[in-house]
C-alpha positions in Angstrom: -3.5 20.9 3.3 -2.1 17.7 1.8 -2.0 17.6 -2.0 -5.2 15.5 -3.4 -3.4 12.2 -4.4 -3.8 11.0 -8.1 -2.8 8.3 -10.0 1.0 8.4 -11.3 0.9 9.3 -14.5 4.4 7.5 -15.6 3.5 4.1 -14.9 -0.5 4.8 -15.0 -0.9 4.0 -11.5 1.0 0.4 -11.8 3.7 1.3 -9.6 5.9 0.0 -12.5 7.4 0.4 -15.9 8.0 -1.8 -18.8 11.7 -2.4 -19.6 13.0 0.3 -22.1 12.5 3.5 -20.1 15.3 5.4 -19.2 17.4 4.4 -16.4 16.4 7.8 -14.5 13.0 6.9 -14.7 13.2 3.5 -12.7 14.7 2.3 -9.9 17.1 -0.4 -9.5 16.1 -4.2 -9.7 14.1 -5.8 -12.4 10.0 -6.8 -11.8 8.4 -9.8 -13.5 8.2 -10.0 -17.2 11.0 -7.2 -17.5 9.2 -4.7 -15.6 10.8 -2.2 -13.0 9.9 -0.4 -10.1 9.0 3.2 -10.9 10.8 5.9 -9.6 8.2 8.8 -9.9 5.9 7.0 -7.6 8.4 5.0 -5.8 6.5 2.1 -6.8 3.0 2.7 -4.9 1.1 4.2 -8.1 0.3 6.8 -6.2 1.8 10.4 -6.9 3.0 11.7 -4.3 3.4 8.7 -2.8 1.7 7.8 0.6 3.1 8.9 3.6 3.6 6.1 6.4 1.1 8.0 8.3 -1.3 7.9 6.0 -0.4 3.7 5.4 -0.7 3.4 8.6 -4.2 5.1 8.6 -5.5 3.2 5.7 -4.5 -0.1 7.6 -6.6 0.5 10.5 -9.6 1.5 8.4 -8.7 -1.8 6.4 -8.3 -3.8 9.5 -11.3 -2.4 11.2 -13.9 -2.3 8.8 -16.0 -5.3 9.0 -16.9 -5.8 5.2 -13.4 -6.8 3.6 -11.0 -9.5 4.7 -8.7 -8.5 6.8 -5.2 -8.6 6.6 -4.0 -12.0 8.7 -1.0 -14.1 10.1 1.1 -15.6 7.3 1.9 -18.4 9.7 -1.4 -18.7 11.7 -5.0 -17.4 10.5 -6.2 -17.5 13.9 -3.9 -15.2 15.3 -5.3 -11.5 15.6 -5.2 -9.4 12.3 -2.3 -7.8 11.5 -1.2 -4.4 12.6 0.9 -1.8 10.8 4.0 -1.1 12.6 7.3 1.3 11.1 10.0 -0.8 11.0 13.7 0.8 9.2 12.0 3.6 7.9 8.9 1.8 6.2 5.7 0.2 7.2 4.8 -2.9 7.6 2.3 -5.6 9.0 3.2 -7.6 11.7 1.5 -10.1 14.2 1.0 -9.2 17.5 0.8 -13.2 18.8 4.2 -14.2 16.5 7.7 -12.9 14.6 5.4 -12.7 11.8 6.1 -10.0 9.6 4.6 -9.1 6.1 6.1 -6.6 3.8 3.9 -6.4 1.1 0.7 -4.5 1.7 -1.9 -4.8 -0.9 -2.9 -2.4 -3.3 -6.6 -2.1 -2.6 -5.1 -0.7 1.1 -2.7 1.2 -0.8 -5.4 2.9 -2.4 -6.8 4.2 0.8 -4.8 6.5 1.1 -5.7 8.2 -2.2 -9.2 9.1 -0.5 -10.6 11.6 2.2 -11.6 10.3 5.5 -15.4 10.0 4.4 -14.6 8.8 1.1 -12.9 5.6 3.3 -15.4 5.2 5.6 -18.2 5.2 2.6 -16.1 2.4 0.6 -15.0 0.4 3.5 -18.3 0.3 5.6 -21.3 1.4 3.4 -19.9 -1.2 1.0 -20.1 1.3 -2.3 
């Protein structure tokens, strides 16, 4: 069984830390406003951080939902939504009419993968 996932309690769930923190607690490259990437959560704000299985999971439940917006084509909205695809080692979106490809995937999908199966399906379709 998968360890429950909580909250990282270095960077409360940010997926950052303010500048000051020990160099072992951060990874390299400064954030906005002096803030850097945290290393105990490898910058999710989840601990342990999501698998791309489980990214790749929350994206379809994201995408397929009905009740949020879904993720679309940086280039053209009409194109179908995105997809999440491994690409290098990590996940990411990409558009399966263009080259689009979107790096960044938002931290209320994120999140997703912090809950059970039913607790998605309840949040993402029974719109609690």
């Amino acid at each position: 069984m998968t360890e429950r996932k909580r909250r990282c309690s270095h960077c409360k769930g940010e997926g950052y830390v303010h500048a000051g923190h020990e160099v072992s607690d951060v990874l390299c490259g400064s954030l906005p406003d002096g803030k850097q990437s945290c290393n105990s959560c490898s910058g999710w704000g989840w601990y342990p951080p999501p698998a791309n299985e489980e990214l790749l999971e929350a994206i379809a439940a994201w995408q397929e939902s009905g009740i949020v917006h879904p993720l679309t084509c940086g280039k053209d909205s009409g194109h179908p939504n995105l997809l999440g695809a491994e690409r290098g080692g990590s996940v990411v979106l990409v558009c399966a009419r263009c080259d689009y490809v979107q790096l960044f995937i938002p931290d209320a999908v994120v999140a997703l993968t912090a809950m059970s199966a039913r607790e998605r399906k309840i949040r993402l379709h029974d719109g609690s």
